[in-house]
N, C-alpha and C positions, 0 to 999 in steps of 0.2 A: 633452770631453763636456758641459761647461758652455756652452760653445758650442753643439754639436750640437744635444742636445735641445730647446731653445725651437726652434728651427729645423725640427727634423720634428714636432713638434707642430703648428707654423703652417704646415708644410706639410700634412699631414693633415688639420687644421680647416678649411681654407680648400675644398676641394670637397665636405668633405661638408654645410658649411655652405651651398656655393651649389648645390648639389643641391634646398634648400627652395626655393628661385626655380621650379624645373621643374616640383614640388610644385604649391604658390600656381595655374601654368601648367595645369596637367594639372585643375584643379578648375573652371575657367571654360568649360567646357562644350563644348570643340571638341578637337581633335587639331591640328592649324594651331596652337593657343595655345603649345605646348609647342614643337614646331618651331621657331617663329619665336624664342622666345628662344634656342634653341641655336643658331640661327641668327647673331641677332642678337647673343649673346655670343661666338660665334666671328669674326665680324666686326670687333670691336672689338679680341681675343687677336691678331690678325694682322694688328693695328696696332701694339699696343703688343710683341708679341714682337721685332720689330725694333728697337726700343729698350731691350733687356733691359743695350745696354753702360750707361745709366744705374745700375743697379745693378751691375756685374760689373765694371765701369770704377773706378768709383767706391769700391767695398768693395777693390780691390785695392791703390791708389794711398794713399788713407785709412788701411789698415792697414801700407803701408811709412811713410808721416809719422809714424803713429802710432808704430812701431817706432823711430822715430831723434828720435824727439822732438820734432819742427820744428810749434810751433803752427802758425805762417805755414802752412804745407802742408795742414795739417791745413781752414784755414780756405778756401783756394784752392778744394782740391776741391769741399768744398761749394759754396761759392756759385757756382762753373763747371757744376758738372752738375747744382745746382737751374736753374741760368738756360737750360741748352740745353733742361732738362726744359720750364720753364715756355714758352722761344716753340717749341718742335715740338707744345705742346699745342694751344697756340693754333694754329697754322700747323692743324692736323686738324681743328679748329672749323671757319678760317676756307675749306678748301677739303672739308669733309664730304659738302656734292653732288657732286664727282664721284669722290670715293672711296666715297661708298655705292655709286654704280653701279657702280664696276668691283669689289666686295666683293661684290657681287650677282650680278655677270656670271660671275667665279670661282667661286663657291658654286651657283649653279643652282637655286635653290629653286624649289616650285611659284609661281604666281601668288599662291594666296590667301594662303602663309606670307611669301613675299617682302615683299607691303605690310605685315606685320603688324611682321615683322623691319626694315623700312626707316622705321616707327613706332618702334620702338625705340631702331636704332641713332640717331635725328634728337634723340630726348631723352638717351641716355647719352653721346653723343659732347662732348657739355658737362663733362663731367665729365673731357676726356682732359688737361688742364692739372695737376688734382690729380691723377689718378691717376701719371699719370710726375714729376711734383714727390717726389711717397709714393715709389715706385722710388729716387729719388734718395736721400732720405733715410735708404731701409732699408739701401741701398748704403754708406753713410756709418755709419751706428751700426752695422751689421756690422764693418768696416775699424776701428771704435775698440772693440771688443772686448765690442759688447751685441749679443746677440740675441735679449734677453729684450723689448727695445723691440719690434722688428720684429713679434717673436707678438703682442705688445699689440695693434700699431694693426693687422697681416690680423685676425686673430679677433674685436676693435672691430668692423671694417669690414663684415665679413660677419654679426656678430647682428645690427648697427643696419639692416644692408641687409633683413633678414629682418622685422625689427618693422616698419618704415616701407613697405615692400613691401604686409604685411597689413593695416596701417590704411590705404593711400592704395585699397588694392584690393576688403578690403570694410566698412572704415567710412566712408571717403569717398565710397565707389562710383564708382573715375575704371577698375574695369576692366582690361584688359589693361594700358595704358599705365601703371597705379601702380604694377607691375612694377618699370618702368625708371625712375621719378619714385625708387622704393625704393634704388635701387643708383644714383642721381645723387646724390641728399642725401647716402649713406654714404658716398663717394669724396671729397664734399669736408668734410665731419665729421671723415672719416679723417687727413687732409691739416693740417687743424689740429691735430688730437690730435699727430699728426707733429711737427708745428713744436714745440708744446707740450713732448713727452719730449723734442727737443734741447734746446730751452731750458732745461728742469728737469735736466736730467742734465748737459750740460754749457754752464754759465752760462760761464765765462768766454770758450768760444770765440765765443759769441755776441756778446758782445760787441763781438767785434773783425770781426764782420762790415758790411760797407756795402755797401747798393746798386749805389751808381755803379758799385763797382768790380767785382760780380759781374757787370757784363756788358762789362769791360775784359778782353778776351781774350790779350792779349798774354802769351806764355808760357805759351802751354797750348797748345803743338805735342805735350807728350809726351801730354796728355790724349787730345786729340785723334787721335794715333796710335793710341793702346790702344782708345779709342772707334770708328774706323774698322774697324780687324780685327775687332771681337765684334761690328759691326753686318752685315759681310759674310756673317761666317761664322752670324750668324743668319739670313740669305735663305737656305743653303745647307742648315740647317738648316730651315727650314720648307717648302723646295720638297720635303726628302724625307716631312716629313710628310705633307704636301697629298697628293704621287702616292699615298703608301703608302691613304693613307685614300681615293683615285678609284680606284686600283687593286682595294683592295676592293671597291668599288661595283658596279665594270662585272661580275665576279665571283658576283654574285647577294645575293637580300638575306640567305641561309642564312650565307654566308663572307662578309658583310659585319658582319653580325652576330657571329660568330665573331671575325674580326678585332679586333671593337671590345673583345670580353670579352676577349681577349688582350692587347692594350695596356692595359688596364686594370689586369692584372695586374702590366705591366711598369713603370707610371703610380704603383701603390702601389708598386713595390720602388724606384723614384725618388725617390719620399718621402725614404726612409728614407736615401739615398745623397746627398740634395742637403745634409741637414740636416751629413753627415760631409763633403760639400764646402762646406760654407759656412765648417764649423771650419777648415780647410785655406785658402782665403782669409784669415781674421781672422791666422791664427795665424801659417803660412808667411808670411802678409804683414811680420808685426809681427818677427821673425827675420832676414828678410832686411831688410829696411830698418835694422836694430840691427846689422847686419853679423853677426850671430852666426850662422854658417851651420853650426858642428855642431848647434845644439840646432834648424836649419830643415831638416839632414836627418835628425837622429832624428825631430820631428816629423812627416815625410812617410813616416817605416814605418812608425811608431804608425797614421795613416791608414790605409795597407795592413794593418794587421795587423787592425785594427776590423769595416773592409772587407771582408777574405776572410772573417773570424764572420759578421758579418751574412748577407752573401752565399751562406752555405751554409745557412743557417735558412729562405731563400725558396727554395733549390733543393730543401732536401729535404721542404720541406712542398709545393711545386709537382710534385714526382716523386712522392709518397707520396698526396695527395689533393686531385689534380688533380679530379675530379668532386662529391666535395663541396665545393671550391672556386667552382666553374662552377656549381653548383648555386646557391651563394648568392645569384648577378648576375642568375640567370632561372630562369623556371619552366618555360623551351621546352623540353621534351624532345628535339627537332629540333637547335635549336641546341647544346645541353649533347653530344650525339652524335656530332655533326661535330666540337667543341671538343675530344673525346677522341681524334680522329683526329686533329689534332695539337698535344695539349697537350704532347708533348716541347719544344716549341719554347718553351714559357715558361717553363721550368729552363735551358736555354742560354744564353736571352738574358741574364740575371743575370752567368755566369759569364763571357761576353764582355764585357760591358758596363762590370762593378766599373772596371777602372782608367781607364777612358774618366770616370766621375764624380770619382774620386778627382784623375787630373791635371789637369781642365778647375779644380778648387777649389787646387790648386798651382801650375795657372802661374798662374791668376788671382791670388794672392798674389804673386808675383813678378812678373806683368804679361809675361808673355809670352806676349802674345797673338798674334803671327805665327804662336807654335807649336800654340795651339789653331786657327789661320783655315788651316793647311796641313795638320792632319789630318783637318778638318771636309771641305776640299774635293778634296781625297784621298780619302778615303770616299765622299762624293757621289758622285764620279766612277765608281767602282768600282761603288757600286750600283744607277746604271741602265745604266753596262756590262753588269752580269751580269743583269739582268731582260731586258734586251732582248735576249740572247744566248742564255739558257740557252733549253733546248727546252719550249715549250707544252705539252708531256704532262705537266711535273711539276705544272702547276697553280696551286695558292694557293701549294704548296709554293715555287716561283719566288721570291712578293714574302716569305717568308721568309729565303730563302737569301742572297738580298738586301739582308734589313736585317740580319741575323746578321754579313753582310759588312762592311756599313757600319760596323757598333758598334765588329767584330772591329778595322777597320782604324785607325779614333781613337785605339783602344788603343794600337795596335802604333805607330803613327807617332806619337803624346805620347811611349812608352816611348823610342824610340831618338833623338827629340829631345830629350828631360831626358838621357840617357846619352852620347851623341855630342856634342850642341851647348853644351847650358846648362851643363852641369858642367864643361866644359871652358874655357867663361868665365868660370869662377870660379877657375879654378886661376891 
């Protein structure tokens, strides 16, 4: 729980904090202003989502060194997946024109939010070196048993992005673009504060860190494997985002609307479950690299047990008061109406979901990420199998049954890969 919590904390701080950016947006006199950064900040999340193995690699690998003792290891990771972080930032710098365009082409915005977003994206895109550096880092002091750093520098990142935001927007008067000037300064602010907690927290690893050698690759094939599977299975995982949220679209903007307040939902019970996978990282990592595998499978039903509490607290406040819920996120009456017609679906998804969060933070401690990139794409598979098959009369219902599918199935194929495969390598 020591774990946990700074973890759902900074996961909670961190959107409502960038929420004020929308805010700052919606006050500059247009509807286009607001767009275009949701735009323009989606553009950027679907760059650096693909590089999510920076952290999930990294926190996994870091908390089995950390487990067996081996500084050397300890030191490796780091400076490996700071250095892949630091030239893919650059490499995004360096080819930003025609990744805005094809980020533009996927996204379809109107004309006048497009230029305003592609203003945007041309100032934060500078920023993508420190941002996945940060990732790396957070990956790293996770795997060595802080997650009290990580809160620090997202919750840093987002008030300084908010004050600098307001003074470049209207003390300076630079306008829409202080926005993005606001969240480029905080990203590399952040990046230093970064550097700064490893270094104050742990001095002597640093020490033993050099240059040269963080970008001497040799022997980091296993890196690299673990790095390769969480980047696949992150395409696989964004392609079912992208559809899930066109599918809504094409759908009207009533159930596109809907849609959105219902992920929403699913977004905060995510919170609350990444913060119990993160612990499952640090901890199952630090267990299994100690070879101590009774107290890394008690740990893993401790998870489970935490899990199914939590998990029944969103189902019965989602079943019980589902419209004052809905109610909070809009004042549409329209929308809050259709939301009731199928808010079952946001008590379900919870209870499919739980062990899909909990094993993706288990193998990631133990680095079995084959077994997260073949239930991710197992799933995939299944769920635009059944969209495109089930029948047109069911409606929205369809892209439901379909992601319910999906969840249901990560679950169920993590579950019988930990029981059939992994445990059985350990015997």
């Amino acid at each position: 729980m020591a774990i946990s919590l700074p973890a759902i904390i900074a996961n909670i701080a961190e959107p409502l904090l960038g929420l004020l950016d929308t805010g700052i947006a919606g006050h500059l006199g247009a509807p286009q202003f607001i767009g275009a950064v949701a735009v323009g900040a989606m553009m950027m999340n679907m760059l650096y989502w693909n590089f999510g193995f920076l952290r999930m690699g990294t926190s996994g690998l870091t908390a089995q060194a950390y487990g067996s003792g081996s500084v050397q290891a300890q030191v490796d990771t780091l400076q490996r997946s700071s250095a892949i972080a630091l030239i893919a930032g650059i490499a995004m710098v360096i080819l930003q024109v025609p990744l805005r365009w094809l980020l533009l082409w996927i996204m379809g915005p109107s004309p006048e939010v497009s230029a305003l977003a592609s203003t945007y994206f041309s100032i934060v895109v500078w920023g993508a070196p420190a941002v996945l550096v940060t990732m790396s880092i957070k990956g790293w002091l996770l795997g060595m048993q802080d997650s009290r750093s990580p809160m620090l520098i997202s919750i840093g990142v987002n008030v300084l992005n908010v004050i600098v935001s307001l003074v470049a927007v209207y003390v300076l008067d630079m306008g829409f673009k202080g926005i993005a000037v606001g969240t480029l300064t905080s990203v590399w602010v952040g990046v230093i504060y970064a550097c700064w907690r490893v270094r104050n927290r742990f001095a002597s690893i640093v020490r033993e860190l050099h240059f040269k050698r963080a970008f001497n690759f040799n022997g980091s094939g296993r890196f690299f494997k673990v790095s390769s599977d969480i980047f696949v299975r992150c395409i696989f995982m964004l392609a079912v985002n992208l559809f899930f949220i066109r599918a809504g679209a094409v759908s009207g903007d009533i159930v596109l609307a809907v849609n959105t307040l219902m992920q929403q939902l699913f977004h905060l019970f995510s919170f609350f479950m990444d913060g119990i996978a993160f612990a499952g990282e640090a901890v199952v990592g630090k267990y299994y690299g100690a070879k101590d595998y009774r107290q890394m499978h008690r740990c893993v039903r401790w998870l489970f047990v935490w899990s199914t509490m939590l998990t029944m607290v969103f189902v019965l406040a989602y079943s019980i008061f589902p419209h004052s819920i809905f109610s909070l996120f809009t004042s549409e009456s329209e929308v809050v109406s259709t939301a009731m017609y199928y808010h079952w679906w946001c008590s379900v998804v919870p209870l499919v979901s739980m062990a899909a969060f909990v094993w993706d933070g288990v193998f990631i401690g133990v680095t079995a990420t084959r077994g997260m990139l073949t239930a991710v794409a197992t799933a995939c598979g299944l769920f635009f199998l059944l969209y495109f098959t089930l029948p047109t009369s069911l409606g929205n219902h369809t892209l439901w049954i379909s992601f319910v599918a999906f969840l249901t199935t990560r679950s169920a194929v993590q579950t019988i890969w930990w029981a059939c495969i992994w445990l059985n390598r350990q015997r």
